[in-house]
GUGUKE-252193 format. One line per 2 residues: number of its first residue (from 1); their letters; for each residue x, y, z of C-alpha. Coordinates in Angstrom, 3 decimals. Each point is the difference from the previous one (the first is absolute). Example, Ala and Ser with C-alpha at 12.3 -4.5 7.8 and 13.67 -1.06 7.14 Angstrom:
% residues 2
1) AS) 12.300 -4.500 7.800 ~ 1.370 3.440 -0.660 .
***
This chain:
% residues 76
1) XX) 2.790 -6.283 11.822 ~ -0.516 0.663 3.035 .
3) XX) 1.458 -1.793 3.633 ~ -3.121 -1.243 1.546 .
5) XX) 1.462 -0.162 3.251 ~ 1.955 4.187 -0.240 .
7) XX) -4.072 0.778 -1.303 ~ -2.437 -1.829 1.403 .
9) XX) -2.847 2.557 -1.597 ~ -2.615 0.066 3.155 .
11) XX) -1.117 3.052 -0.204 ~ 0.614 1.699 -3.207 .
13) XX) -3.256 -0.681 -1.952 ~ -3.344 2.085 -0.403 .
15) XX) -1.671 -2.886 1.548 ~ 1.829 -0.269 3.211 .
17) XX) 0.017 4.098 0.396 ~ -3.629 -0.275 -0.632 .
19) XX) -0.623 -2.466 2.656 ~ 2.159 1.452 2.674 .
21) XX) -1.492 3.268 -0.321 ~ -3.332 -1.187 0.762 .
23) XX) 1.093 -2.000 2.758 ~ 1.596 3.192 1.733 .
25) XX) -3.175 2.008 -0.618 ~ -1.929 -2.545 2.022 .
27) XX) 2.330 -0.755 2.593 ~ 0.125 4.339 0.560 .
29) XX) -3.400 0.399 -0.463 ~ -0.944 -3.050 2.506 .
31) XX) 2.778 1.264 2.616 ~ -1.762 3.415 0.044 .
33) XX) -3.328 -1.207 0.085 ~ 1.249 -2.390 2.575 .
35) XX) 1.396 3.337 2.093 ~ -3.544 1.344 -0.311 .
37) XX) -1.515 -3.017 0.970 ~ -1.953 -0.563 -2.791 .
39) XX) -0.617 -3.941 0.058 ~ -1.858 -0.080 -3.371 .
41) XX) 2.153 1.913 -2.053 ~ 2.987 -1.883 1.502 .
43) XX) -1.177 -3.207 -0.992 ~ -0.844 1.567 -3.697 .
45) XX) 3.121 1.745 -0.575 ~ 1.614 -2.980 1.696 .
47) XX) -2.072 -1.870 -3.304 ~ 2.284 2.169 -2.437 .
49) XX) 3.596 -2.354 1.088 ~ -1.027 -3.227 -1.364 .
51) XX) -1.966 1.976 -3.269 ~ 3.525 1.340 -0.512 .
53) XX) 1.966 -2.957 0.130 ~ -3.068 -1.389 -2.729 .
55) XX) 0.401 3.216 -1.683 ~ 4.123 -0.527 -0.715 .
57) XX) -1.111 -3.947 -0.626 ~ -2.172 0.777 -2.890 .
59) XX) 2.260 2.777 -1.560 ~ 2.959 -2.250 0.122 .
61) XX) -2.587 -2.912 -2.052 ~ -0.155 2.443 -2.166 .
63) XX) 3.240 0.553 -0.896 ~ 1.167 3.018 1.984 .
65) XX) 2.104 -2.207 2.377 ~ 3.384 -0.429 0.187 .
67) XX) 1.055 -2.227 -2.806 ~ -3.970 0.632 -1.729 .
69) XX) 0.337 1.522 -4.002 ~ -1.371 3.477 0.733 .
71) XX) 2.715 0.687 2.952 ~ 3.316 1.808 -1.146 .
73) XX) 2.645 0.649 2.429 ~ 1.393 3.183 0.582 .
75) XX) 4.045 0.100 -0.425 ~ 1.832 0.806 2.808 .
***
């Protein structure tokens, strides 16, 4: 078993990867359109940050979070 403290395990599922990732891509993609002053598309890029964190919500419901049945570790 593992030491919960040594491992917390943020981080290390598909569901937290996937959510991050999306996050990033709309925080870029709004900073850029932001540097072009594109108002509109920073606002809808902008849209993509909470989508992501809804994204990595849902996928960890489903059982690709953390502790979730369809997540397995990778050994160190």
């Amino acid at each position: 078993m593992t030491n919960p403290i040594a491992d917390p395990g943020h981080g290390h599922s598909p569901a937290a990867w996937t959510a991050v990732v999306i996050m990033l891509i709309g925080f870029t993609a709004a900073t850029v359109a932001f540097c072009f002053e594109q108002p509109t598309l920073v606002w809808i890029t902008a849209a993509l940050i909470p989508i992501g964190a809804l994204v990595g919500w849902i996928l960890a419901k489903a059982g690709y979070g953390v502790k979730g049945p369809k997540y397995s570790p990778k050994a160190h």
